[in-house]
Phi, psi and omega in degrees: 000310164339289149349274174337303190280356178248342181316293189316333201274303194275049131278341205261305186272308183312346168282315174319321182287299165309330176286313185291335164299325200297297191329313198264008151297314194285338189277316182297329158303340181296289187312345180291305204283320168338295183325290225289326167311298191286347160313287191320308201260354149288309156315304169344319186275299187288331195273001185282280200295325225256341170306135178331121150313313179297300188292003142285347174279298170283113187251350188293138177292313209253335175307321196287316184294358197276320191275349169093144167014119167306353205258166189307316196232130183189122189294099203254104151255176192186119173238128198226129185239110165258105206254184190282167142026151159276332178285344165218095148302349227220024213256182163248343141310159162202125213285145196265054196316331190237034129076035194269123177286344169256348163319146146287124188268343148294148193278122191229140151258145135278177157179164189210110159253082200228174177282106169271156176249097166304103169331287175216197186308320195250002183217147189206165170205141207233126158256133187211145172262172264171116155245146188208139174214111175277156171053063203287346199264348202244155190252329206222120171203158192215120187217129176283019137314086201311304182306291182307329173280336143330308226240346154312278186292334200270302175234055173267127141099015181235136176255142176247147162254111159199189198051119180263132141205214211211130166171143201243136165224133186263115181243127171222181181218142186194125204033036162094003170295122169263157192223149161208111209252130181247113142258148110298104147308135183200084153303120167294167154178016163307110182290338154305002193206348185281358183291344167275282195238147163321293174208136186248122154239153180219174171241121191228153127254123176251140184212143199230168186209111149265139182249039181082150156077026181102323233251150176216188164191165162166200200210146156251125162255132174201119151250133186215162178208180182219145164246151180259135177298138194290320190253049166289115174240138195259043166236341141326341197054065187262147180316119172251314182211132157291105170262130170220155165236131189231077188281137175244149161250131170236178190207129164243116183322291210192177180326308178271330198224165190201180188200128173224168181201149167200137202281103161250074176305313190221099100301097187251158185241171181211117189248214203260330157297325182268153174299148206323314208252018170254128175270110149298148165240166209269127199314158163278124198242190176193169174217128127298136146172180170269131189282118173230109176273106191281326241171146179294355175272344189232137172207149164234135165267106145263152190200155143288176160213135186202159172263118167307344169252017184199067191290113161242133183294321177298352175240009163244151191271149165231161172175155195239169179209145159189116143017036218235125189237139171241159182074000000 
């Protein structure tokens, strides 16, 4: 009986002993994971205070992949696929839906590649070359268009580095707006268009309001103008100086996609006949499509372009843009 009672005795403290290892496992893990929290929400914290002074001003997706790199020195890109029709994407035309005389009437890829310096949190400045390949898909194309099958036959399928340009931006926030102020300078030398103009230079501001729930709205004001090519002829009429008011709306789904649209309603033209101060305006269009953020560096637009008062597939446009800093 003894026996038992000392079995039972040494059962009763190894469970004790054990129960008492468990208590004190589960408090280090306790005491661990406390640690680990608090680790966790002091980077939280340093990585808080250590945020860009500028993206605090900019929280817009597509303003920040627009203005470039958080870093000093950096590669600033901007890429464009201007494609055919929605009823032929895939054409080597591309229908002039707002009857704007410096459009590209052919389906072109573009980029625009240069070195940013950021100056400070809020002002940088970018020099970039001009890459171009008009009609890059098509070997063959046929139009009773003299000119547009000229400019065909002249430049399909060859890539060019041209328009050099030099421009500088400021982003600030104010009454709850973020802002981003541009100028630009640009020697053409885009062969659709240097046989025409010279030089671009424009001014644009952009101001965006986010408003809670997904929802932003704001407007791009842009002036811009052309010097005309020694070998111009002023019987073209060609477009001299532009005024656009483009107010837009965005909605953002979640981290990566967003659905944006802009108006472009009041576009006036100023052309090489008419006198200084009178201005046409330019039919009314509108553009669509989806923001897709790859990244604070990356952003892509694929989109339409169409007229609201005459939604046609043969009269919308397709086309993608995007966004991409490197460094």
């Amino acid at each position: 009986m003894s026996k038992i009672l000392v079995v039972l005795s040494m059962l009763l403290m190894s469970v004790s002993v054990l129960a008492q290892a468990k208590k004190k496992e589960a408090a280090s893990a306790a005491k661990a994971e406390v640690k680990e929290e608090v680790k966790t929400e002091a980077k939280a914290e340093v990585k808080k205070e250590e945020e860009d002074e500028g993206d605090k001003l900019i929280t817009n997706r597509r303003l920040r992949a627009d203005m470039g790199s958080t870093s000093n020195w950096s590669v600033r890109t901007f890429w464009s696929y201007q494609g055919g029709s929605l009823e032929t994407p895939f054409t080597a035309d591309r229908p002039n839906i707002d009857a704007g005389s410096d459009n590209l009437t052919l389906a072109n890829l573009s980029g625009d590649v240069g070195v940013r310096y950021r100056i400070t949190k809020f002002d940088s400045v970018n020099f970039s070359i001009g890459l171009n390949m008009t009609a890059p898909f098509h070997s063959s194309f046929k139009t009773s268009n003299a000119r547009l099958q000229q400019n065909f036959d002249n430049n399909r399928q060859k890539m060019t580095a041209n328009n050099p340009t030099l421009s500088y931006n400021h982003i600030a926030g104010f009454w709850g707006l973020q802002s981003s102020t541009s100028v630009l300078f640009q020697y053409i030398t885009n062969a659709q268009l240097e046989k025409t103009y010279s030089t671009y230079a424009s001014l644009s501001q952009t101001l965006m309001k986010d408003f809670g729930n997904g929802w932003s709205a704001g407007t791009s004001v842009v002036y811009a103008g052309y010097t005309y090519a020694s070998t111009y002829n002023s019987a073209n009429n060609s477009l001299n100086r532009t005024f656009g008011f483009y107010p837009q709306v965005e909605y953002v789904f979640n981290d990566t996609f967003l659905w944006r649209t802009v108006f472009r309603t009041w576009v006036y033209d100023r052309l090489d006949a008419i006198d200084s101060w009178t201005y046409d305006k330019r039919k009314v269009t509108q553009s669509t499509g989806i923001g897709i953020s790859l990244s604070r560096d990356v952003f892509l637009y694929p989109n339409i372009q169409f007229v609201p008062s005459d939604i046609r597939s043969d009269r919308t446009n397709v086309g993608i843009t995007a966004n991409i800093n490197l460094f």
